[in-house]
N, C-alpha and C positions, 0 to 999 in steps of 0.2 A: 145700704141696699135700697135700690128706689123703687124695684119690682120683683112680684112675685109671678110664674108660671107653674102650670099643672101639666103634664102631659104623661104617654105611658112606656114611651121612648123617647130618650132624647140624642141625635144623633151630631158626634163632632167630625166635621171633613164635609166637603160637596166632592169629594173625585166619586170614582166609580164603586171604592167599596161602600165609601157612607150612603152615597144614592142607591144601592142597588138594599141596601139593609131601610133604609129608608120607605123605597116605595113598597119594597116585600110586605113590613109590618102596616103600612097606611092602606094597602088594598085586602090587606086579612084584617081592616077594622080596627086597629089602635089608632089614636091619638099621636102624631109623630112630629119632632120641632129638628130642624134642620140647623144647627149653629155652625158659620163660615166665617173664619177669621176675619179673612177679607172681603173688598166689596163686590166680588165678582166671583160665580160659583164655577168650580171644574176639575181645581186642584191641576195639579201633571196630566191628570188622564185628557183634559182639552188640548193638552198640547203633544201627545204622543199619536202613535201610529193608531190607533183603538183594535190592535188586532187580540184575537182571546183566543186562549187553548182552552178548548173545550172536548174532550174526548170523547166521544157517541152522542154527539148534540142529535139533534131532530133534523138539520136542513143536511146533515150528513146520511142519513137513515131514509131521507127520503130522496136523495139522489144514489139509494143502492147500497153505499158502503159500509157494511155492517161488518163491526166487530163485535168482540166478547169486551168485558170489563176488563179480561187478565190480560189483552196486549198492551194496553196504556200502563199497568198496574206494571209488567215486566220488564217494561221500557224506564219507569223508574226508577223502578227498583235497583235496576245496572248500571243508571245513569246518576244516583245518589248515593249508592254503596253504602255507607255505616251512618248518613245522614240521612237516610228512608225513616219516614215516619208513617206504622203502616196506619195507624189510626187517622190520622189526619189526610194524608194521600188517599184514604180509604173513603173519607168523609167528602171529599174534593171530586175525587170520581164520581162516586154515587149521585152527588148533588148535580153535578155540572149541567145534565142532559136536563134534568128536573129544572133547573134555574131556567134556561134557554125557554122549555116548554113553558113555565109560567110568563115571563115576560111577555112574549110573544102571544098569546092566549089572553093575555090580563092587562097587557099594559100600552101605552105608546109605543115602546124600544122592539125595533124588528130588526134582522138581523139579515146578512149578503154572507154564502157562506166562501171559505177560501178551500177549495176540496182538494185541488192541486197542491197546496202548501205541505212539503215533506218537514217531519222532526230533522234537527242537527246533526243528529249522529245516525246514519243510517245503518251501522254497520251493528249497531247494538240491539240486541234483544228486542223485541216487543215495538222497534221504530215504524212512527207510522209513513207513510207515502203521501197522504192526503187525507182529505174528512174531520182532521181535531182542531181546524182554524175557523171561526167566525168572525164577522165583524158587523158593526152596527148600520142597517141600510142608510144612504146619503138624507138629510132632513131640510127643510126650511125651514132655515131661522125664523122669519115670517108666522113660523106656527108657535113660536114661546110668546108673542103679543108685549106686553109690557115685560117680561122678565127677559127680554133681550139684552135690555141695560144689562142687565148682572151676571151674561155670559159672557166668560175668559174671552180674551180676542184669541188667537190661534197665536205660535211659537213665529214671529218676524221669519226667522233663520229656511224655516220648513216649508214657506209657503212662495205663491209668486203673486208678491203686489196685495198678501194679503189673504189670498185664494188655496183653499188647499184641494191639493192632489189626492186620490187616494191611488196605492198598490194596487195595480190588477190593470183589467184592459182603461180605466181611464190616465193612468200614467205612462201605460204604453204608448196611448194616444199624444199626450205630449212630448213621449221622448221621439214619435216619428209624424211631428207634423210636417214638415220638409220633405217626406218619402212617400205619404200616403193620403188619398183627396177624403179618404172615409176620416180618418185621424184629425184632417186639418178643419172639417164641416163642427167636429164632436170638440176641438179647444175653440173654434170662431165661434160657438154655442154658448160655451162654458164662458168664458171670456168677457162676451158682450151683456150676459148677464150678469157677472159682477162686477162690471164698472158702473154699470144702471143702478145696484146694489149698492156701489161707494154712493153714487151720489144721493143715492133717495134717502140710506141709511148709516151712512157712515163707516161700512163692517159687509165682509162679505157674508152671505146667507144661504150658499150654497154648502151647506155642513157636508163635512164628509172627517173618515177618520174619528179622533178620539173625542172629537168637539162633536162630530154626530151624537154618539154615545151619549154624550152629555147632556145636548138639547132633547132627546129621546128622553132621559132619565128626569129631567128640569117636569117636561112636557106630563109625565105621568107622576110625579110629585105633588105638581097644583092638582091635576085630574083628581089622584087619593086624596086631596085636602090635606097635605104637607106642610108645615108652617115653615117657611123657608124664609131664612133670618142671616142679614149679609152685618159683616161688619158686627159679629158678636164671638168675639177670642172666649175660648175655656178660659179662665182663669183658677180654677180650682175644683177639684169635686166635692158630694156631699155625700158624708159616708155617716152608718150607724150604724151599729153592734157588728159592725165588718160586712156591711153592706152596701152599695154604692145604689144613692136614692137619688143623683141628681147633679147639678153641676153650679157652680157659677159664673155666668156670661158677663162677659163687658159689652158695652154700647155705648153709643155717640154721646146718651144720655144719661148714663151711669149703669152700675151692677144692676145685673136680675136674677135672683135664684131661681132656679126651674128646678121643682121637683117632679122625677120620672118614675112612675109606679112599677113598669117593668126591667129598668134600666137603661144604660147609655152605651154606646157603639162610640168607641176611638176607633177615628178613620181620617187623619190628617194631613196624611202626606210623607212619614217617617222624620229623618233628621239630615238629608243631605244639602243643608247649609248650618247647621249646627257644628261650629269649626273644632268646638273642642272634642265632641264626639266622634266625630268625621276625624279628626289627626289622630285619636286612640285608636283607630279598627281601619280605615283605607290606607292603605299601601302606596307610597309617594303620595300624599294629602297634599303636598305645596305643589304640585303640576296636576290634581284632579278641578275636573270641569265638568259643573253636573246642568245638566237640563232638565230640573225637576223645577218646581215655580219656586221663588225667594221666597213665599213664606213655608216653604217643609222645614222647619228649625226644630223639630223633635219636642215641642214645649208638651205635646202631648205625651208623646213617652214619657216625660216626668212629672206628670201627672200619673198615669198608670203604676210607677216604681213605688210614686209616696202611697196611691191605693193598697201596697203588696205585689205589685207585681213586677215580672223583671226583667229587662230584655235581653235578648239569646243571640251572644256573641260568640257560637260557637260554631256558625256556619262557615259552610269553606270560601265565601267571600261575602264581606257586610254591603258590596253595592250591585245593583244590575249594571255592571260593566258596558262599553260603548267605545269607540275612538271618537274624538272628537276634533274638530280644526278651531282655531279661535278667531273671528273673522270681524277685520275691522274695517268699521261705518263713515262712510263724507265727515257726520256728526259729531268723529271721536271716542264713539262707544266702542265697542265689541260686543260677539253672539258668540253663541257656543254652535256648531253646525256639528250634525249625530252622521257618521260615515256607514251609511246602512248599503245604500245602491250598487254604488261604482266599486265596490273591492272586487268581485267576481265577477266584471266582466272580460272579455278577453285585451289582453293588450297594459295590465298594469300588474305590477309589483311593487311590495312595502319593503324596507329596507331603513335596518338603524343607521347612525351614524358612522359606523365600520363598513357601511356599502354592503351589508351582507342581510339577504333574509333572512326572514327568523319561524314564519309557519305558514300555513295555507292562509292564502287572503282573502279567501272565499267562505271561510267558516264562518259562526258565528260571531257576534258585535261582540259578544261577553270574551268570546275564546280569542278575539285579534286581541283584546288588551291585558289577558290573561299571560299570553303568550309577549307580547313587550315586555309586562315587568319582570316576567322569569328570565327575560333576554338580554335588558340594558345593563349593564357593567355596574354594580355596588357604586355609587357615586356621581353617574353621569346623570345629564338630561334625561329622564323618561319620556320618550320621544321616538317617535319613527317619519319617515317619509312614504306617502302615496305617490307613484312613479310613472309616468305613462307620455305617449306621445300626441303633441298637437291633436293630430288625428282622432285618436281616442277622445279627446276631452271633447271636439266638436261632436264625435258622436253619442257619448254618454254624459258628458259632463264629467266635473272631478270637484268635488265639493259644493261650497254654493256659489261656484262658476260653471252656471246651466251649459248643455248644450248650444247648437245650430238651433235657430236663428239668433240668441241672445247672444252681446257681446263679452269676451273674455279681458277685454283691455284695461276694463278699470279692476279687475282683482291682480294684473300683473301691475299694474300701476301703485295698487296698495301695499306691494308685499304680499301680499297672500299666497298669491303663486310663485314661485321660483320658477326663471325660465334658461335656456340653455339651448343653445343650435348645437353642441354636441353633451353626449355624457358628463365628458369631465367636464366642461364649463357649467354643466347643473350641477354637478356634483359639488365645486367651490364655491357656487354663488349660495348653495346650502347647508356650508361646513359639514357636509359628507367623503368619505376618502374615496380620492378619484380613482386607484389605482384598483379599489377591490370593489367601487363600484362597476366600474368597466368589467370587471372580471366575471363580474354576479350577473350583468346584463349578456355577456356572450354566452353564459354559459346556461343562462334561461334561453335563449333567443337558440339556442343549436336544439334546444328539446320542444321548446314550442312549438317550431314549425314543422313538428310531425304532430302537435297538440298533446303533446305530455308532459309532466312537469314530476321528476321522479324524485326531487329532492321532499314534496309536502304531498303528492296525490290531488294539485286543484282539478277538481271536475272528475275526482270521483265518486262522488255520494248524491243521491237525488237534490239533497239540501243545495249545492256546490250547482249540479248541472240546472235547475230551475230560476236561481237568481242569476245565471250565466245570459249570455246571448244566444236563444236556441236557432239565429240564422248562420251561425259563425261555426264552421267544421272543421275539423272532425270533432273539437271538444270544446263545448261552447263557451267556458273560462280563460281558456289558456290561447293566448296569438303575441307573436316574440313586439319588441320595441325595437323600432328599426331603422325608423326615418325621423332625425327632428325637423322644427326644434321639439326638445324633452319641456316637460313643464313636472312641478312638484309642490307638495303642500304637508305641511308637518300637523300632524296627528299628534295628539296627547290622549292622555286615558281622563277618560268620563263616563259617567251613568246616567240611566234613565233614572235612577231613586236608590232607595234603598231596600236591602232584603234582612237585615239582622233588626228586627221589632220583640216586641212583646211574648212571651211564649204562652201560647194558648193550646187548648185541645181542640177535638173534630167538631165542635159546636161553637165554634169561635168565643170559649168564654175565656178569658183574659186568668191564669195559673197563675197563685200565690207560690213563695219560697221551697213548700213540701210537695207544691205540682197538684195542688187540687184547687176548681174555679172559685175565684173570687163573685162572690154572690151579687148578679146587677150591671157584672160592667165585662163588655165583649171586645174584640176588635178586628176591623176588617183592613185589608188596602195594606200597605207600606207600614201599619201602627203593626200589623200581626206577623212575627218572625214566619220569612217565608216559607213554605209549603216545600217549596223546591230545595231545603237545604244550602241553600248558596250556589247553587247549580241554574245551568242555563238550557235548558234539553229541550226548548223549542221557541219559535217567536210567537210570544203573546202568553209568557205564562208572569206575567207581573198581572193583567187586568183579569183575565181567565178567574183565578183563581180569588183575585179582590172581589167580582163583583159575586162569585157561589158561594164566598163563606160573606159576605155583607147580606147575599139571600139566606144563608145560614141563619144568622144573626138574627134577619128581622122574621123568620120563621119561628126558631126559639122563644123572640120576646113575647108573638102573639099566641105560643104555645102551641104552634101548628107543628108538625114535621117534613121536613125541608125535603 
């Protein structure tokens, strides 16, 4: 051992739940050390969309939309069925509003709300319409100073040139800069500041998304006096009389034991490149593709088990599901691209390799690939095709072959796209059957162009009509494929991370074998079995829910109530 640390939290992860447990306890006054495996803080949460469910936030409340607690509460409840957990769901509610208010109030991290943004299933109970979406407002990098170095770069795949986009009117703006002079004024803005940005800095600084969040949460870390420590892996915890005092960090320069008077927070990022955990509990594990950062290998949940505690493999799915495309580089490499945008717009259809659809394309990322595996044949490729015409792709794009003005040639060039001047010649050049492809396209194409689609109902749930195209009528999902050439790109199933962690209660403390907390040691983020059950009931309940029980957490340690 070459060192010794004192502190009265000690927290493992830099995503959103360790930082948000993090700055909670460092602004109510503890003593707080940040340990990050690697050498750059962010976790997944830098490379995701940063949206959060947050149900009766503040920036909701003050733009009018007030509800009760019991419509989020019954929206759950229908939407998790015998995996509701009312304790914890109860604890997640209550908190949420209270988390949003302290940051904001207390800290760096401000918040852009999404009021518009409908739950998934609008058909169920308690679903909301808008108001339970925030995200974090756009940041200058410029403002972390020297701890810029040890912010994640943003996900290659997500971004353009490096640049990220966020949902809302700034991605509107580049999907119509070709159609609109206000559009084209606000990406010529965007744009020529972060090329000024490449060169002065190397890294774009115009944060937006999940890497906002991040540099937010970095930014009020130093502010509390955080001891934020890169390139220091848990290596072991420090327990007594079944108490967890502390941990053991590795460094460049050897072990340091840190003892933590009030405990430590596992918040590392789950296990989804942990292959052997990952092939016991995902479903087709040899065709999943995750886009959670290479080091979530789960070393922390095995830490947590040898503590007593033990993780909750009983959820209805161990990953936050995704489709994803695999997309290969000049360089050789390959990305994993996350198919969030282009399913619900009008003018495409998924289809397996029998040429036949299989659910609404417009539902959520969790439910397209929920709905693939229950649909691929025992034995085949797990695999589908995204389907669409020229046209389309010039106007939305289809994976990460952007829209107009950007060229599509070099991903037809790579393979990535499959292209085709009719049906069947797409259908062969992508081992899909011509004949029922053809069949699945006329018979879309005769209900489209009255804008129905009566085999899945796309475009009818608020969720479906809002990520639709609201210029395109009568139903802004649905418009037939008509004219080539067809273009296509094969989808496999991937995650944002993981949702089967550690089993805890409403106070994020980490349950022993008889289900009562392990005294000392908490966990937030992807380390703590999801909240949601294995369920997907809205965009943004992975981070939502990390960063209120990480404020849970760091509430609890400094003895305050959350």
């Amino acid at each position: 051992m070459t060192g010794h640390l004192n502190c009265d939290l000690l927290v493992i992860g830099s995503g959103a739940g360790g930082l948000a447990a993090a700055v909670s306890a460092a602004t109510l006054g503890l003593k707080v050390i940040v340990a990050e495996k690697t050498e750059v803080f962010g976790g997944t949460t830098a490379w995701s969309g940063g949206w959060m469910w947050l149900p009766r936030n503040p920036l909701a409340q003050r733009a009018g939309i007030i509800e009760d607690i019991e419509a989020p509460r019954t929206y759950l409840r229908h939407v998790l069925g015998n995996r509701y957990d009312e304790a914890r769901v109860g604890a997640f509610l209550e908190a949420a509003p209270r988390m949003v208010a302290f940051f904001e109030s207390r800290t760096a991290v401000q918040f852009t709300d999404g009021n518009r943004i409908a739950d998934i299933y609008g058909d169920v109970p308690g679903a909301g319409t808008g108001g339970r979406s925030v995200i974090a407002a756009p940041y200058d990098g410029r403002g972390l100073g020297k701890m810029l170095k040890h912010l994640r770069l943003p996900l290659r795949e997500t971004t353009f040139m490096g640049m990220t986009i966020q949902a809302g009117p700034d991605l509107s703006a580049f999907m119509n800069v070709t159609r609109s002079p206000k559009a084209l004024v606000h990406v010529a803005r965007r744009f020529s500041r972060h090329l000024i940005d490449l060169a002065r800095y190397g890294r774009g600084l115009q944060l937006r998304n999940g890497l906002a969040l991040v540099g937010r949460l970095l930014r009020s870390a130093a502010d509390a006096g955080v001891d934020l420590r890169s390139s220091a892996p848990a290596l072991r915890l420090l327990m007594a009389d079944g108490v967890v005092r502390g941990a053991v960090l590795g460094s460049p320069d050897g072990d340091i034991e840190v003892r933590a008077l009030r405990g430590v927070v596992l918040a590392t990022g789950g296990f989804a490149h942990d292959d052997a955990r990952r092939s016991a509990l995902f479903p087709a594990p040899e065709a999943h593709q995750t886009l959670a950062v290479p080091s979530a290998t789960g070393d922390v949940l095995r830490l947590g088990v040898a503590a007593g505690g033990s993780v909750d493999t009983s959820l209805a799915a161990a990953g936050a599901w995704c489709p994803v495309s695999r997309v290969p580089f000049p360089d050789g490499t390959f990305g994993t691209f996350p198919h969030i945008i282009e399913r619900n717009k009008p003018g495409l259809i998924g289809v397996l390799a029998n040429g036949q659809r299989f659910c609404n394309e417009g539902n959520g990322y969790h439910d397209y690939v929920e709905a693939m595996l229950r649909a691929v044949p025992k034995g085949e490729d797990v695999a589908s095709w995204l389907i669409c015409t020229r046209a389309f792709q010039r106007r939305y794009g289809l994976g990460i072959a952007r829209p107009t003005p950007l060229p599509v040639g070099p991903y037809i060039r790579s393979g990535y796209l499959k292209t085709g001047r009719t049906i069947r010649a797409l259908a062969e050049a992508c081992g899909i059957d011509p004949a029922e492809l053809e069949a699945t396209i006329a018979t879309f194409n005769r209900d489209a162009s009255n804008g129905e689609d009566p085999a899945f109902g796309r475009g009818s749930t608020p969720y479906n009509r809002q990520s639709g195209d609201p210029a395109h009528r009568p139903n802004p999902c649905i418009a037939p494929l008509e004219h080539g050439p067809f273009y296509a790109v094969k989808v496999v199933p991937g995650s944002f991370g993981t949702f089967a962690g550690l089993k805890t209660d409403g106070s994020a403390r980490v349950l022993n074998a008889a289900g009562a907390p392990i005294p000392g040691l908490y966990a937030a983020g992807t380390d703590m079995a999801s909240v949601m059950g294995g369920y997907y009931p809205a965009g943004g309940i992975n981070i939502g829910p990390a960063m209120t029980f990480g404020y849970i957490a760091g509430c609890r340690a400094a003895g305050a109530e959350p």
